[in-house]
N, C-alpha and C positions, 0 to 999 in steps of 0.2 A: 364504590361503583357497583352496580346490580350485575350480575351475570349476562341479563340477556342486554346493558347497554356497553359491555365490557366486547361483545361481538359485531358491531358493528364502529369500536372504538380503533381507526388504524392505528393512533399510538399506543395501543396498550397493544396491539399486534406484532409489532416492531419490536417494542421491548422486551416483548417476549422472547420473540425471534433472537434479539442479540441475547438472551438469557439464554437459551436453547445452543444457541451458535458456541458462546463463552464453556460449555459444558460439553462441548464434542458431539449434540445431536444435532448432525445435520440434516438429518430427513424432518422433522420436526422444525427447526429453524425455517429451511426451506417455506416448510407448509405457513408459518407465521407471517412469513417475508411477505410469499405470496397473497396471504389476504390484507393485509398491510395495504400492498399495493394495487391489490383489488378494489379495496375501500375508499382510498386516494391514490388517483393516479399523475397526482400532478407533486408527489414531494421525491423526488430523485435523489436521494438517500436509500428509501427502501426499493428502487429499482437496481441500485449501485450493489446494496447488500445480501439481494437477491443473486445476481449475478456472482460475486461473488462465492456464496454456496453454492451457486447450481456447477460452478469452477472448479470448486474442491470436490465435489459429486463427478469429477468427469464430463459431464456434459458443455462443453467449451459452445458447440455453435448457438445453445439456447441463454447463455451467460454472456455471449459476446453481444446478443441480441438486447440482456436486459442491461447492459451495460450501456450499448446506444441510445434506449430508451432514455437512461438515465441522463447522458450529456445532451439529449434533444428537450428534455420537458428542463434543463437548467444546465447551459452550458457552462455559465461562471460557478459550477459546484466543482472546485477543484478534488475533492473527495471521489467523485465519479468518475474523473479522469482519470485518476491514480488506479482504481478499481478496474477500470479500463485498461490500462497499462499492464496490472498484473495481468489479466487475462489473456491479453495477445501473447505477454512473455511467454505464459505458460503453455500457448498454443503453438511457441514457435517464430510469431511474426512481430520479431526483433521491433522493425520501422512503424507499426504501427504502437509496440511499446513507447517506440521513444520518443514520437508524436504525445503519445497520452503523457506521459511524465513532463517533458517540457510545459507542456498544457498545462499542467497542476501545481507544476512548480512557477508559470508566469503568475496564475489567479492566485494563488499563497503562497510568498516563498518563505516564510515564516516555520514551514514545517519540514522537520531534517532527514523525515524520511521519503519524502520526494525527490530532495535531491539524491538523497543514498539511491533509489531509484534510476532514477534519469543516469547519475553516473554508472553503475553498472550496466545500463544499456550500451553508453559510450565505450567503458569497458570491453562489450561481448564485438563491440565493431571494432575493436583494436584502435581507439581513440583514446588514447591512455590520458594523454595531456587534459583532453577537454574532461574525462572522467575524472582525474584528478582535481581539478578546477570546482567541478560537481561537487566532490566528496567535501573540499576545503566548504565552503559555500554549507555544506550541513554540519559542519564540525562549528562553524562561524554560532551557528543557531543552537550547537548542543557537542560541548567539549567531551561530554563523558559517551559518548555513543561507542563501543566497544567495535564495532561492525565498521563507521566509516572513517575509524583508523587501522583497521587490518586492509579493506579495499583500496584507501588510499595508499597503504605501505606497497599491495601488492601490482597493483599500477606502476610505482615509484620505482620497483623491481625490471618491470616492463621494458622503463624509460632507461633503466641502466644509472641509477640515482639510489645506490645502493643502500649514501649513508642516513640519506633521509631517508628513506623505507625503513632501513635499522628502526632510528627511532620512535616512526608511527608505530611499528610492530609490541615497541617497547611500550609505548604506552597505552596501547590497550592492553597489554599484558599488565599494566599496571593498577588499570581500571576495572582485569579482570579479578586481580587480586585484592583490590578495594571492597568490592560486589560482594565475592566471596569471605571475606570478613568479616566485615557488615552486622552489627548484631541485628537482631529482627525485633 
């Protein structure tokens, strides 16, 4: 592709972007994002991905902003919601987290870290049971997730379910012992 049709190309802007983003420059990602979604503003991905950055930049109410975007031009993009979800967490606004995770975990639940997600929200509202519900439900989708068998152990703890917690603990200590093995 030619340089000057490579600037008016959104996907080659995006890729960039998550290249950019995958290497810690977030001001640069950002800049990608944004022409990305300048160039097309109807793929909600790079409104999602956008927000996202502009998230880890601090800027929470212009990220909450490209977030909506993103679940308004495609509400069935469970990916946006998710991106949505992080954003409210990290703003503070639990209920609109657990709205966006629910959301993403209805349109795909196929993927284990929306419910890792979703349960930790449940979690933060002292819903240990349904959190735990959550966390099984992404263990179901991905045995080896290290993360939602400490969450579920420490919910389990919560519940006063000591010895199943034992165990969940055990075995991501198991799994973290596996990782680290691992030849490469």
């Amino acid at each position: 592709m030619s340089g000057s049709a490579e600037m008016n190309d959104d996907a080659y802007w995006f890729s960039r972007g998550e290249m950019e983003r995958d290497a810690g420059n977030l001001r640069q990602a950002r800049l990608c994002f944004e022409r990305a979604a300048e160039l097309n503003k109807t793929i909600a991905k790079y409104w999602a991905e956008l927000g996202l950055v502009l998230s880890e930049e601090g800027e929470d109410v212009e990220a909450v902003r490209c977030l909506r975007r993103a679940t308004e031009v495609d509400p069935k993009c469970a990916e946006s919601w998710c991106g949505r979800g992080v954003v409210c967490c990290r703003s503070g606004d639990v209920d609109a987290a657990l709205f966006a995770f629910d959301r993403a975990v209805r349109l795909n639940p196929e993927v284990s870290d929306y419910w890792l997600n979703l349960g930790l929200m449940f979690a933060e509202q002292n819903e240990f049971t349904k959190a735990v519900t959550a966390f099984e439900c992404g263990l179901e989708i991905n045995l080896y997730d290290e993360e939602l068998w400490k969450q579920k152990a420490k919910c389990l703890m919560k519940l006063g379910e000591d010895v199943r917690a034992r165990h969940c603990f055990e075995r991501a200590g198991e799994i973290e012992m596996e990782r680290a093995t691992r030849p490469y």
